[in-house]
C-alpha positions in Angstrom: 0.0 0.0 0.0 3.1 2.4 1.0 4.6 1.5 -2.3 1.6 2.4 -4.1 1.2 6.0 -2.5 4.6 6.8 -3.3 4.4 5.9 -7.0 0.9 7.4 -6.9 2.8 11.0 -5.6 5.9 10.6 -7.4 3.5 10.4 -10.8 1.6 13.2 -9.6 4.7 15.3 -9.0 5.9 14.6 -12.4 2.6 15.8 -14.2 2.8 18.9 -12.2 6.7 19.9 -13.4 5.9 18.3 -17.3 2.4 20.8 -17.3 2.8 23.9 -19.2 3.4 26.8 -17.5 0.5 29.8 -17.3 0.8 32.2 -20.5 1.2 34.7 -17.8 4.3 32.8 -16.2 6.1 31.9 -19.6 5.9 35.9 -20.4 7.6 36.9 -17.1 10.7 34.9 -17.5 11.4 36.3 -21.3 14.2 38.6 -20.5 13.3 41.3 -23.8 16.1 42.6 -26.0 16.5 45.9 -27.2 18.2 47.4 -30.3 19.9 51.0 -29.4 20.8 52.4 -32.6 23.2 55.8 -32.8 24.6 58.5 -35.6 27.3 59.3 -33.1 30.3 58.4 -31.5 29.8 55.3 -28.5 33.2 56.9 -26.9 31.4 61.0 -27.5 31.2 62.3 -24.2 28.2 64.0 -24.6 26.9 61.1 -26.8 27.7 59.4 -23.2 26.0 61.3 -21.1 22.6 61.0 -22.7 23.0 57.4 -23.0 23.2 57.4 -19.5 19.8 59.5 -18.8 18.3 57.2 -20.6 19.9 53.8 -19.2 18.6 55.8 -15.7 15.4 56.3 -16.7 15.0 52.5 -17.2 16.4 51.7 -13.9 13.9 53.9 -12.4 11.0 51.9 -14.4 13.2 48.4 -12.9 15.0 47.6 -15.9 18.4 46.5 -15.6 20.7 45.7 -18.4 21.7 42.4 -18.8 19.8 41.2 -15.5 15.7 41.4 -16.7 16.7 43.4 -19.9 19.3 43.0 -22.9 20.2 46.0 -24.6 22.5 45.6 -28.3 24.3 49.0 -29.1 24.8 50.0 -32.4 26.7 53.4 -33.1 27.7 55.0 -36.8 30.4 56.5 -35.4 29.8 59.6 -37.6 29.6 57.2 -40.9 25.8 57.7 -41.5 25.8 55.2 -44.5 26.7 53.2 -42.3 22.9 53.1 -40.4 21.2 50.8 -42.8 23.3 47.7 -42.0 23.8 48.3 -37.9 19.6 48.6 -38.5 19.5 45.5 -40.4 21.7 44.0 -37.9 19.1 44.5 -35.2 16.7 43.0 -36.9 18.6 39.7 -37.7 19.4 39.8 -34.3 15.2 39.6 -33.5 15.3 42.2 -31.0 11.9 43.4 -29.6 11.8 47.2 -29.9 14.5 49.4 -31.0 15.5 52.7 -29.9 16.4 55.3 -32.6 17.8 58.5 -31.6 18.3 60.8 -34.7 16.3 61.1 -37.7 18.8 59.2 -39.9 19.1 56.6 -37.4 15.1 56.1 -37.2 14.6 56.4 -40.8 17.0 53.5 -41.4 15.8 51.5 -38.7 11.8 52.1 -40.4 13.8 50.8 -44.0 14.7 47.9 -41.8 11.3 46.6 -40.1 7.8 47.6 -40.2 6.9 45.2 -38.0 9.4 46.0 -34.7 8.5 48.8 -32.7 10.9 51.7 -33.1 10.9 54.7 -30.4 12.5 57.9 -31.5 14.2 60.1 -29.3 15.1 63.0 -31.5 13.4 63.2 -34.9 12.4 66.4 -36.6 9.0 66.1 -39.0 8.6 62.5 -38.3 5.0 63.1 -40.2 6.7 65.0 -43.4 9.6 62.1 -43.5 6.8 59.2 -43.6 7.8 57.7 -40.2 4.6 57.9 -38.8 0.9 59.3 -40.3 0.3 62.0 -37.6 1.1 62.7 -34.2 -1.7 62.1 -32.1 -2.2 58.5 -34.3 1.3 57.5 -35.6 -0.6 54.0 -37.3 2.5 52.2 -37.4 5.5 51.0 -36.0 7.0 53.8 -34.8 6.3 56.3 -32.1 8.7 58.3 -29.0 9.9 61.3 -29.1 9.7 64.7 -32.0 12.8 67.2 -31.7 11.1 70.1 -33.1 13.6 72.0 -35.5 11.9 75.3 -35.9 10.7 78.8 -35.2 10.2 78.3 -32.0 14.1 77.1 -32.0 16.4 78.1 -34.2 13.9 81.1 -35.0 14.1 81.9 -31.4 18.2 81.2 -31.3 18.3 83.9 -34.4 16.4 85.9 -31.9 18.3 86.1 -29.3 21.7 86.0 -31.2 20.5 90.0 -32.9 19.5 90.9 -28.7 22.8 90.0 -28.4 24.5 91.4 -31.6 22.2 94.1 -32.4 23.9 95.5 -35.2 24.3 92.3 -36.9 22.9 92.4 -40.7 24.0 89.1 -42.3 24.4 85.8 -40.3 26.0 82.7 -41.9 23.9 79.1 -41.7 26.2 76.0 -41.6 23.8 72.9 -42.4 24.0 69.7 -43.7 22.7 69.0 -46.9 22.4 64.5 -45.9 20.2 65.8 -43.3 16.8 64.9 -44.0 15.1 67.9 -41.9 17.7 70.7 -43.5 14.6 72.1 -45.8 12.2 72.4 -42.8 15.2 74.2 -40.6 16.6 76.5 -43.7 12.4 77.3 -44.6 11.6 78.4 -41.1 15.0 80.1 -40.2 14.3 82.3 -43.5 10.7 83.3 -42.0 12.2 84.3 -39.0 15.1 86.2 -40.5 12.7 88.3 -42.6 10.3 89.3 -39.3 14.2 90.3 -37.7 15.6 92.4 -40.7 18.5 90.0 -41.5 20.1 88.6 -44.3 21.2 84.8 -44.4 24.1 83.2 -45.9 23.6 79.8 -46.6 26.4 77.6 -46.8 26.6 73.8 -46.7 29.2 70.9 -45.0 28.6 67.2 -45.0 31.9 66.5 -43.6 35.3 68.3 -41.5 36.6 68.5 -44.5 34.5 71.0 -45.6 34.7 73.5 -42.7 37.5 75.3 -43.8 36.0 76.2 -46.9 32.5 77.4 -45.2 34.7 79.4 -43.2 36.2 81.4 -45.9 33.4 82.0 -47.8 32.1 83.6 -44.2 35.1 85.8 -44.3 34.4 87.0 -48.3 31.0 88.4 -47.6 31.6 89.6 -44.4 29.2 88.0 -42.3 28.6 89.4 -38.7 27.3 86.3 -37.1 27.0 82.1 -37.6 23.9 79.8 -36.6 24.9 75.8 -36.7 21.9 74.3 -37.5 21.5 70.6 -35.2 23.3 67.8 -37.2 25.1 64.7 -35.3 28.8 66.0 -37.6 28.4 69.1 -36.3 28.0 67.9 -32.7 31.0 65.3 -33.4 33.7 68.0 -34.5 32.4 70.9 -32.2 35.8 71.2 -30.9 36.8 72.7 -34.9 34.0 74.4 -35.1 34.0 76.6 -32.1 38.2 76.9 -33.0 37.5 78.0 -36.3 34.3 80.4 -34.9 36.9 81.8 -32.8 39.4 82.2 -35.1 36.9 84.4 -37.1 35.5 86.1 -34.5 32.0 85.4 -35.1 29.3 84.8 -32.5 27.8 81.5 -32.5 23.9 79.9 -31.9 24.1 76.0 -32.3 21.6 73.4 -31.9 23.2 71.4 -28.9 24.4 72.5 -26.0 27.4 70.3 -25.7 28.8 73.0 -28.9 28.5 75.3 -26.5 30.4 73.4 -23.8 33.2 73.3 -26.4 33.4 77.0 -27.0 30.0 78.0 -29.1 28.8 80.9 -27.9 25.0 80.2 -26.8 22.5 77.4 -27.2 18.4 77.4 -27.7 16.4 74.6 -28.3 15.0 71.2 -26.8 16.8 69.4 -23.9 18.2 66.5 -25.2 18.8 65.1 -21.7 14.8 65.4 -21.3 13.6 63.2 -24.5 16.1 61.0 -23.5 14.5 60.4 -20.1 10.8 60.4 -21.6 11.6 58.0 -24.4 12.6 55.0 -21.7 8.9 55.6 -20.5 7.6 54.9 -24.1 10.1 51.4 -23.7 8.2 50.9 -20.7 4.8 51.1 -22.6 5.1 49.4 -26.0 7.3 46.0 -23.5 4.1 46.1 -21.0 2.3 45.7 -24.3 0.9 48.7 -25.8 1.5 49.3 -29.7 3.7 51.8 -31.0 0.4 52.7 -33.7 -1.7 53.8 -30.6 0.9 55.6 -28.7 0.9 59.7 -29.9 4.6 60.9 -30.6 5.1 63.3 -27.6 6.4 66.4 -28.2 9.4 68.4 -26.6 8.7 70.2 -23.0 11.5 71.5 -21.9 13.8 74.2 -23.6 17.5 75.2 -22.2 19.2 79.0 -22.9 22.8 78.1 -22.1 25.4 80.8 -22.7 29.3 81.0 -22.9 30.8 84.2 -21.2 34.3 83.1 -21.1 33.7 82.7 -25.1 31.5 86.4 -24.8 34.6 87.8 -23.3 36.7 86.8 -25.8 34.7 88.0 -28.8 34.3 91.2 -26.8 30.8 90.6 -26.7 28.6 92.1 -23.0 26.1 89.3 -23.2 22.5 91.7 -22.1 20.7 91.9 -19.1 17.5 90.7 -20.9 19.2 86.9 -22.3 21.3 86.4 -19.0 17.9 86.7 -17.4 16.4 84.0 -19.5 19.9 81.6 -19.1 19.1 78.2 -17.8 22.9 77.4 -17.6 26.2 79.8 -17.7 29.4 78.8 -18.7 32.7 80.7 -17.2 
C-alpha cells in the first residue's frame, strides 16, 4: 500500500513539473532585447551622457541591463551610410523594440522593419519624413519622441543672437545638406530672418573636410554672425568648429548645448537630456504591451538658454541683461 502511495505521488509530481506553465508565467521569465541604434560616436562624451539618462530612466521603471533586460548597441560612429546595415543588424538579431535617436538613425531602422516597434528620441517632421501618419495617431511601427527644428528654435536662437549682436545684418547658416530635416530648418530660419531684418548666408558641409572652406566664404562676404543648425557631424567636430568660430571672431547659436560646452557661444532649443528620459517611459509602454500605432509621438517640454561668457569675453561681446535673465545654464 506504501509502495503504491509513493508511485501514486511521485506520478503526480511529475505531471505537475511536465504541465505547461500559465501564458502569464512563460511571459515573465522572457528577458526582452532591445536594439539601441546611434549616428554618433559610443566613446562622444556628450553622446555618453545622454545614454546614460536614458539607461537611468529605465532603472527607475526596474530595468536593468543584462539582468531582466538586454540591450544591443549599435553606433555609426559619424559614418551615417553606415545606419542601414547596424539597422538591419538588429533586426537579424530579432530584437523586440529598438531605440532610434536621430532622424537618420530612425529612418533606417523604419527601412529595416515595419513590424518592430521603433521609439524615436530625437526626430524632426517625423509626419513629413513618412515615419509615422500623424502625431496624435502614428498607425505604425513607430512612435517616442519629436525634436522640433523650428521657429520656436532656431527662429528663437536667431532671436536672441541680434539681442545680443544688435547690429548684426548678415548671419551665416552652416547645415548639412544629408540631413533629412535641413529644408524644414533653412524654410523656417528664412521666415524668421525676414520678421528680424537680417540677411542669411547659406552655406553647406557634409563633412570636417568642408569646414574650412565654409569658413572662408564667411570671411568674403563679411558675415557678422554664424547659426549651426543641429546635425550629429556638427556635434562630433564641435571642438573645430568653435576653434574656427573663434578664429573668425563670429558669435555663435548651435543646436546642442554640448557645442556650446566646447566654445559656441550660446545654445536654444529642446533638452536633449529630457527626450532622452521620456523616451525609456515609451520602452516601458510598448514591453508592457501597448502598440507603437496607438501611442501619440510626444512632443518636446523642456527648452534650455545656455550661454558661454568666457567665449563672450573673448569676442568682446557684454552678453544683455535681458538673455542672461532667461539663461538656464552659464558657462565661465
Amino acid at each position: 500500500m506504501a509502495a503504491a502511495v509513493t508511485e501514486l505521488s511521485l506520478m503526480v509530481a511529475v505531471s505537475i513539473l511536465a504541465a505547461p506553465l500559465p501564458a502569464g508565467a512563460q511571459q515573465a521569465t522572457k528577458v526582452p532585447r532591445m536594439g539601441f541604434l546611434n549616428a554618433g560616436s559610443h566613446s562622444d562624451p556628450g553622446f555618453l551622457r545622454n545614454l546614460e539618462v536614458f539607461r537611468q530612466g529605465l532603472r527607475d521603471l526596474g530595468y536593468v541591463n543584462s539582468q531582466n533586460i538586454v540591450i544591443e548597441y549599435r553606433w555609426a560612429e559619424g559614418k551615417l551610410d553606415r545606419l542601414p546595415d547596424l539597422a538591419t543588424e538588429l533586426v537579424r538579431l530579432k530584437v523586440d523594440i529598438i531605440v532610434a535617436v536621430q532622424t537618420q538613425a530612425t529612418v533606417a531602422a523604419k527601412n529595416a522593419t515595419g513590424t518592430i516597434p521603433i521609439v524615436m528620441v530625437a526626430v524632426t517632421d517625423p509626419v513629413g519624413h513618412g515615419l509615422i501618419a500623424s502625431l496624435a495617431h502614428p498607425g505604425g511601427n513607430v512612435t517616442g519622441l519629436s525634436f522640433s527644428v523650428g521657429v520656436d528654435t532656431f527662429g528663437k536662437g536667431l532671436e536672441l543672437l541680434k539681442e545680443t549682436v544688435p547690429k548684426v545684418r548678415r548671419v551665416a547658416i552652416l547645415s548639412n545638406p544629408a540631413h533629412p530635416a535641413q529644408p524644414l530648418a533653412i524654410r523656417n530660419l528664412k521666415v524668421a530672418a525676414r520678421s528680424l531684418g537680417v540677411e542669411l548666408q547659406l552655406l553647406e558641409a557634409r563633412g570636417p573636410n568642408e569646414f574650412d572652406g565654409a569658413f572662408a566664404a564667411m570671411a568674403k562676404e563679411r558675415v557678422g554672425a554664424l547659426l549651426v543648425v543641429a546635425d550629429t557631424i556638427f556635434y562630433l567636430h564641435r571642438a573645430r568648429l568653435a576653434d574656427l568660430a573663434a578664429k573668425s571672431r563670429l558669435p555663435t547659436v548651435h543646436g546642442y548645448r554640448e557645442n556650446v560646452e566646447a566654445g559656441g557661444l550660446m545654445f536654444y532649443g529642446v533638452s536633449l537630456p529630457d527626450n532622452y528620459r521620456r523616451a525609456a517611459t515609451v520602452v516601458d509602454k510598448i514591453l508592457k504591451g501597448a502598440k507603437p500605432a496607438d501611442l501619440p509621438v510626444e512632443q518636446p517640454t523642456k527648452f534650455e538658454l545656455v550661454v558661454n561668457l568666457k567665449t563672450a569675453k573673448a569676442l568682446g561681446l557684454t552678453i544683455p541683461a535681458s538673455v542672461l535673465a532667461r539663461t538656464d545654464q552659464v558657462i565661465e
